[in-house]
Each structure stands twice: as structure tokens, then as C-alpha cells.
Phi, psi and omega in degrees: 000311147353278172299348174273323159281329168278318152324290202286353156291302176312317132347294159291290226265003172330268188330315187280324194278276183326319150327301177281315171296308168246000153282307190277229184351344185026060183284314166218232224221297193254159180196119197185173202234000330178134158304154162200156191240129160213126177028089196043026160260140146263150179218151160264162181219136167295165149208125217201082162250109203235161155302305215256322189224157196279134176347303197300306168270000141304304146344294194284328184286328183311304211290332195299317179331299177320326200278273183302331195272341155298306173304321177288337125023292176290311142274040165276146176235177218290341184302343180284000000 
């Protein structure tokens, strides 16, 4: 069941993250989102290749993402 929610987080959230990270905020050039399987973990993985900014604030902007994109979550209804 796991791995059927994290598909489908990724899924939603594919889109909202590029757009906000690398569109709105242009933390770097390549920018994505991606399922990953590693030795019996499922994982999401950020990939942020930037120029202009530092792990720290790539980081932090990721984690604000997460944050905000929970809440909207929170509010979706099933019509969405």
C-alpha cells in the first residue's frame, strides 16, 4: 500500500514541485522529482542543480515546499 501512495504522491506533486522550485524561485536548471527503490526502501528523491544557490537554501526551500504542498493536500476534495 505504501508504494501505491508514494506513486501517487509523486504523481501530484511531479508538477507543483517544478513549478515552484524551478520555475517561481529558479533554484537551478535541472529540477525534478522522482520515485526511487533502494535496497527494500521506497524513496522520493528532489535532483536541484543549481549554479546561483547553495545546498542550504535548496534544502530549506524543498523542505518549505513540502510543507506548503501538505497543506494544499489537505485541502483537496475528491472532485480534484
Amino acid at each position: 500500500m505504501l508504494n501505491v501512495k508514494l506513486r501517487l504522491f509523486v504523481l501530484i506533486a511531479k508538477q507543483p514541485a517544478f513549478h515552484q522550485l524551478r520555475s517561481v524561485e529558479q533554484l537551478g536548471y535541472i529540477t525534478a522529482l522522482l520515485q526511487r527503490f533502494d535496497t527494500f526502501k521506497l524513496l522520493i528523491q528532489f535532483i536541484i542543480q543549481s549554479a546561483v544557490k547553495g545546498p542550504g537554501h535548496i534544502d530549506l526551500r524543498v523542505e518549505e515546499f513540502l510543507k506548503t504542498f501538505k497543506s494544499k493536500l489537505y485541502e483537496m476534495t475528491n472532485s480534484r
